[in-house]
C-alpha positions in Angstrom: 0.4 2.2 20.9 -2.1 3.1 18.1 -4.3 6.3 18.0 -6.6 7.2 15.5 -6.2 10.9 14.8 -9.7 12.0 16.0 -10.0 15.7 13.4 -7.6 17.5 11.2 -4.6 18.4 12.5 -5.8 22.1 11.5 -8.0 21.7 14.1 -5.6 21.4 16.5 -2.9 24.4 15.3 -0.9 21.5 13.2 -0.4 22.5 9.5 -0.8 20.2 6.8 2.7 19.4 6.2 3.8 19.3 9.4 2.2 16.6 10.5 5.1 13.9 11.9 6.3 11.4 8.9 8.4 8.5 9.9 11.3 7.8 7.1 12.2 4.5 6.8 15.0 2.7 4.8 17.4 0.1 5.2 19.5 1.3 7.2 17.2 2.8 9.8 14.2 5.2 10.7 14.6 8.9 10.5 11.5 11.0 12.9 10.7 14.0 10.8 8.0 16.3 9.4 6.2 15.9 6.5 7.6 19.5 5.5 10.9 18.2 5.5 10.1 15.6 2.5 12.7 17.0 0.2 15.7 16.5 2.8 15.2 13.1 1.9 14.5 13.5 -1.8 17.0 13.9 -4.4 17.1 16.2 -7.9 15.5 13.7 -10.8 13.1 12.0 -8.4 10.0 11.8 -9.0 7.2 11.7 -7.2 3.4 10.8 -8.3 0.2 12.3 -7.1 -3.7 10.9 -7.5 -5.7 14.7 -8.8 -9.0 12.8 -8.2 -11.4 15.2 -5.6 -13.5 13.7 -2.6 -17.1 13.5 -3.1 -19.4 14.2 0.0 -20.6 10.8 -0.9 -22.8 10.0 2.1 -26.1 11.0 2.6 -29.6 10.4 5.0 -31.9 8.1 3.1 -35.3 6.4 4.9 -36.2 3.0 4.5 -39.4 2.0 5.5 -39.7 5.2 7.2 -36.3 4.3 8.9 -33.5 7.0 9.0 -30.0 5.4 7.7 -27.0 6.8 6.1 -26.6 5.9 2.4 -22.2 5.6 1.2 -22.0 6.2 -3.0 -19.3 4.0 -3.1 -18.5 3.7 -7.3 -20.4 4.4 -10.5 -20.5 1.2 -12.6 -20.6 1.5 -16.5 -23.9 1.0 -16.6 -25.2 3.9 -14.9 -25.9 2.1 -11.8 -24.0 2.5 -8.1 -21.8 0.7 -5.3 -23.4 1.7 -2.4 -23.4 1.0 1.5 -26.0 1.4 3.9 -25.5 2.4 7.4 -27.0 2.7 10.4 -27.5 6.6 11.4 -24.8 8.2 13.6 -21.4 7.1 14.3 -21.8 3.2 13.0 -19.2 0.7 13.0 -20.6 -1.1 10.3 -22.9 -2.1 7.7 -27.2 -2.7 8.3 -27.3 -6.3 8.3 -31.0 -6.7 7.0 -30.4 -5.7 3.5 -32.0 -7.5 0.6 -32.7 -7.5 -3.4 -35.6 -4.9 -4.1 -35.5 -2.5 -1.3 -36.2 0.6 -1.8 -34.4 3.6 -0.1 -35.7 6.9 -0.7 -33.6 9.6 -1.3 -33.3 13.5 -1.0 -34.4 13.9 -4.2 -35.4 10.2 -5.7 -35.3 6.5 -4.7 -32.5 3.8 -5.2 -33.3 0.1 -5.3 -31.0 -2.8 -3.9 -30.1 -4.8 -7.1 -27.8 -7.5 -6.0 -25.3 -7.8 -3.4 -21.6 -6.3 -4.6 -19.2 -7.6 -1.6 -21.0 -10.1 0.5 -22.2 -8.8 3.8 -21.7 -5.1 2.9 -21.8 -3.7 -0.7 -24.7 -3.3 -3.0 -25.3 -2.5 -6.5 -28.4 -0.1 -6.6 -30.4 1.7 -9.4 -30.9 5.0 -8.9 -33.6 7.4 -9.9 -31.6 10.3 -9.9 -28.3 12.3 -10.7 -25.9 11.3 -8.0 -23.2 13.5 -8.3 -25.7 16.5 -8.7 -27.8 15.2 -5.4 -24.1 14.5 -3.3 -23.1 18.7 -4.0 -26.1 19.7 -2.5 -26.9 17.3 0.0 -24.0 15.4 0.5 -21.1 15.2 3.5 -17.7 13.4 3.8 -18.0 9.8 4.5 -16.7 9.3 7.4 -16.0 6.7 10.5 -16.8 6.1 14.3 -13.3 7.5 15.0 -13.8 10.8 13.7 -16.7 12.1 16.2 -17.0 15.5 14.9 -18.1 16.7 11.4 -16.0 18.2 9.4 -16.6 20.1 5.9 -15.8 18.3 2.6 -12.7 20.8 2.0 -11.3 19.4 4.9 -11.1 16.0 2.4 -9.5 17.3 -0.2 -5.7 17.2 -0.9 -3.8 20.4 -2.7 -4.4 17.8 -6.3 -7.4 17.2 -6.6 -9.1 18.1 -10.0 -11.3 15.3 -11.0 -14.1 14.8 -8.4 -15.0 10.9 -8.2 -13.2 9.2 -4.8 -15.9 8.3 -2.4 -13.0 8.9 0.2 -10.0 11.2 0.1 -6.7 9.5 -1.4 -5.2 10.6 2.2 -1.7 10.2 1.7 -2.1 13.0 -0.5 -3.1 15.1 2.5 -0.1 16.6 4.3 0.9 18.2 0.8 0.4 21.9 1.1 1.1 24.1 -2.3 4.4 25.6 -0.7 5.5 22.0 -0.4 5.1 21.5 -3.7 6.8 24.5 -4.6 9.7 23.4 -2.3 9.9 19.8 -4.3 9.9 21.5 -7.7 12.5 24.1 -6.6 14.8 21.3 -5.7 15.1 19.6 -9.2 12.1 17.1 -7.4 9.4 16.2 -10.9 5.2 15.8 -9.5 3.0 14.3 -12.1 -0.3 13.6 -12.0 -2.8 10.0 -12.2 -6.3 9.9 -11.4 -7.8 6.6 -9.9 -11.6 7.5 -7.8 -11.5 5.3 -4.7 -14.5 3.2 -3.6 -15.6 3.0 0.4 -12.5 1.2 2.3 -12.0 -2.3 2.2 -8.7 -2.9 3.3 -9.8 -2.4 7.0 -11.4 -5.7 6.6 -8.8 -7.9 5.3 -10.2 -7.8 1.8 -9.0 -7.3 -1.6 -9.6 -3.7 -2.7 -12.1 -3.4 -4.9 -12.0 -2.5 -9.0 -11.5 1.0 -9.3 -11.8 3.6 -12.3 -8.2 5.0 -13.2 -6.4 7.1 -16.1 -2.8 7.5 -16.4 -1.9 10.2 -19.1 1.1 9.8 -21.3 2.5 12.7 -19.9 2.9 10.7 -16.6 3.7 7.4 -18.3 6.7 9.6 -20.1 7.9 10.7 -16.9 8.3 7.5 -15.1 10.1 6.2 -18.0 12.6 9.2 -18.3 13.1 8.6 -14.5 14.0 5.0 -14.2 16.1 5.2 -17.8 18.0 8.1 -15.3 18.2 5.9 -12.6 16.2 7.7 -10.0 13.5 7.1 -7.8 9.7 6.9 -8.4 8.0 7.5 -5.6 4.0 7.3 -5.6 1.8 8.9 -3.0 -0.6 6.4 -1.9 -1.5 2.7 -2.5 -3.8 4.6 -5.2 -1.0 5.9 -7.0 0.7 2.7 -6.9 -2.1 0.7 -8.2 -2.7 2.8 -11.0 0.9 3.0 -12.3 1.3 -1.1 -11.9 -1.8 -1.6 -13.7 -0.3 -0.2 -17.0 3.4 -1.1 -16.1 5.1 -4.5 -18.3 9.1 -5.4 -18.4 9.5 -2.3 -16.1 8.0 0.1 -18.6 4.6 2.2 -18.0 2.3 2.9 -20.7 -0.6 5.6 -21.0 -4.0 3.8 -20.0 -7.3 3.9 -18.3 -10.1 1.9 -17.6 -10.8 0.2 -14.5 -8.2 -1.8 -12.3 -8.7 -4.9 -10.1 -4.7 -5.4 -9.2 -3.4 -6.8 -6.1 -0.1 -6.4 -5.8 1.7 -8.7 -3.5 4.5 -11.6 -3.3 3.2 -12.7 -6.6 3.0 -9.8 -8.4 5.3 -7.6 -7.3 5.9 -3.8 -8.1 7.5 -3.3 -11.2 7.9 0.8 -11.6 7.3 2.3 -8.0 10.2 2.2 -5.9 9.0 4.7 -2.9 5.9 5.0 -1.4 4.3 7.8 0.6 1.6 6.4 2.5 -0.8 7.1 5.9 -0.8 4.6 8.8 -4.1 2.7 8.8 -5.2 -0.8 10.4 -2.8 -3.4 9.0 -5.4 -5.5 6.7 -4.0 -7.7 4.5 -4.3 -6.0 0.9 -2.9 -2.7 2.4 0.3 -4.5 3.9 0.5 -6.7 0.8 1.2 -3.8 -1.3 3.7 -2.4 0.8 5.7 -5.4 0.9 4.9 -5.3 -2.4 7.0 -2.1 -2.6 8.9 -2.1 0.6 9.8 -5.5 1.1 7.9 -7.5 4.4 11.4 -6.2 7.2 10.9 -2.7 6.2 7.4 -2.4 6.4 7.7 -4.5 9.6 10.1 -2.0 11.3 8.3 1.0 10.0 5.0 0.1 11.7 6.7 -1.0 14.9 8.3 2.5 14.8 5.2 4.1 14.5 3.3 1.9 17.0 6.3 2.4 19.7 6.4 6.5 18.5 2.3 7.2 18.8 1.8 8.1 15.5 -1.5 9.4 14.2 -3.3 6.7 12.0 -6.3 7.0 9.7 -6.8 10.1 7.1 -6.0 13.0 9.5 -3.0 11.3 11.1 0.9 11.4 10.1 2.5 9.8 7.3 5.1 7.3 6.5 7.9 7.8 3.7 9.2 4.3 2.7 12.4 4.5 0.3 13.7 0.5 0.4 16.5 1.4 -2.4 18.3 3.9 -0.2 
C-alpha cells in the first residue's frame, strides 16, 4: 500500500531521524531507523550531502483580476525565471489557459509569460522585480495536494543547507538531524558537501528532470577520489547529489565543476562514482527509477519498493527513507 506522509513527522512526536528507513542490499532488506544509518555504514565511507536551502518559492499572483498561485521554479542566466502557475488552493496541477504575453501581477511587480519552458506546464517569465528579495517576505513552501496543512519554510530545510536556491527541499536530506551527523563523523563516516538548486518536480510526471544549477567544490571532488582509490563506499543523499557528482565524473574519477547539468542517468549512462544512494520514496516516474537502476541495479530497486509498498512506508518529502547499498 502507498501513503503519502500528509505533515512532518514532528508534527506527529516522530523526530527527524527516526523516521523508518528500509536497507536494502543483495542479500536482503533490513527494517530500521534512519538514526541507525551508521550500523550499516562503515569507517572510510563517505557519504555526500546537497547544502543548497529551500526557497518559499510560491506565491499569490492575480491575473486578470484572478487569484492563482505563482511556483519560481529556476533563475535562467539571463535574469529571467522558470515558473508555474497554479490554480489557488490545493491544485493538482498546472492552469491550462496560459499563453505568451500574459501578465501576472505580483506582490510587489508584474511577470510576463515569455514562452512555454516544458510543454503543458513550465514557463519562462520576465520579471519586474527582485525574486528572491519578494519570495523572503512573501513567499511559502511550494507544496502539493497531499500535504493539506501549511507548514513554515523551516520545516523544508534539511540540517545542510547553506546556499538558498532549490524551489523544493532536496528531501532525502531530511531525516539528518545534527546529532546524526555527529554520530557518522564519530564513527570514522566522511560528509562532504555539493550544491545543486532543484527546479519544481518533474519526475512525478514521467519526464526528464530538468537542467539544474550545480557546484561541486574540489574539496568534495578530492574526497570521492581518496574514497574509491581506498576502496570504500560513496554514498550520495539524493538523486540531487547523484546528478551532481556524475555530471563532473570521467573514467571513474570526479573533477571540481559547476555550471548547469542536464544528465540522465540510466541504462546508457550508468553511474560512474556513486555506489550508495540515500533517497525518499516518491511516485515511481521514469527519470527517478532510471537513476536508481542507474545506481542500484533494476532487482534491487524492484525489491526495495515492493518492500516498502508491502511495509506502508511514508512516501513524498515528510515520509521515510530508503538506504540502497548494491555492493554489499
Amino acid at each position: 500500500m502507498i501513503t503519502s506522509a500528509i505533515e512532518p513527522p514532528e508534527a506527529h512526536g516522530v523526530a527527524r531521524d527516526e523516521v523508518r528507513m528500509l536497507v536494502a542490499t543483495p542479500r536482503g532488506v533490513t527494517h530500521a531507523r534512519f538514526a541507525d544509518l551508521p550500523r550499516f555504514l562503515e569507517p572510510g565511507d563517505l557519504v555526500v550531502v546537497n547544502n543548497s536551502g529551500t526557497l518559499a518559492a510560491a506565491v499569490t499572483g492575480h491575473r486578470d483580476g484572478s487569484e492563482l498561485t505563482v511556483h519560481f521554479s529556476t533563475r535562467l542566466d539571463d535574469g529571467s525565471w522558470v515558473v508555474e502557475l497554479r490554480p489557488p488552493g490545493p491544485a493538482t496541477g498546472p492552469v491550462s489557459d496560459t499563453r505568451a504575453g500574459q501578465k501576472v501581477d505580483l506582490p510587489d511587480g508584474v511577470l510576463v509569460l515569455v514562452e512555454e519552458y516544458v510543454l503543458g506546464r513550465l514557463w519562462r517569465a520576465a520579471v519586474s522585480v527582485d525574486v528572491p528579495a519578494m519570495l523572503a517576505r512573501y513567499g511559502r513552501p511550494i507544496k502539493y495536494a497531499y500535504v493539506p496543512g501549511d507548514w513554515p519554510i523551516e520545516d523544508y530545510q534539511t540540517v545542510f543547507a547553506r546556499h538558498p536556491g532549490s524551489a523544493e527541499m532536496p528531501s532525502a536530506g531530511r531525516p539528518f538531524s545534527a546529532e546524526l551527523v555527529t554520530d557518522l563523523v564519530s564513527a570514522g563516516v566522511s560528509v562532504a558537501p555539493i550544491t545543486l538548486h532543484t527546479g519544481v518536480s518533474s519526475i512525478e510526471e514521467g519526464k526528464a528532470p530538468l537542467p539544474e544549477r550545480f557546484h561541486v567544490p574540489e574539496s568534495t571532488a578530492r574526497m570521492v577520489n581518496l574514497t574509491r582509490d581506498a576502496g570504500r563506499r560513496v554514498v550520495a543523499v539524493g538523486t540531487t547529489v547523484t546528478r551532481a557528482l556524475e555530471s563532473v565524473a570521467c573514467n571513474g574519477i570526479v573533477r571540481p565543476g559547476a555550471g548547469w547539468t542536464d544528465l540522465v542517468l540510466g541504462p546508457d549512462r550508468p553511474a560512474r562514482v556513486v555506489t550508495g544512494l540515500i533517497t525518499g520514496w516518491h511516485e515511481p516516474g521514469a527519470s527517478h527509477l532510471l537513476l536508481l537502476r542507474a545506481v542500484a541495479g533494476d532487482r534491487l530497486v524492484a525489491d526495495a519498493y515492493r518492500a516498502a509498498a508491502a511495509g506502508g512506508y511514508l512516501w513524498h518529502e515528510f515520509g521515510d527513507s530508503c538506504l540502497l547499498l548494491p555492493g554489499d
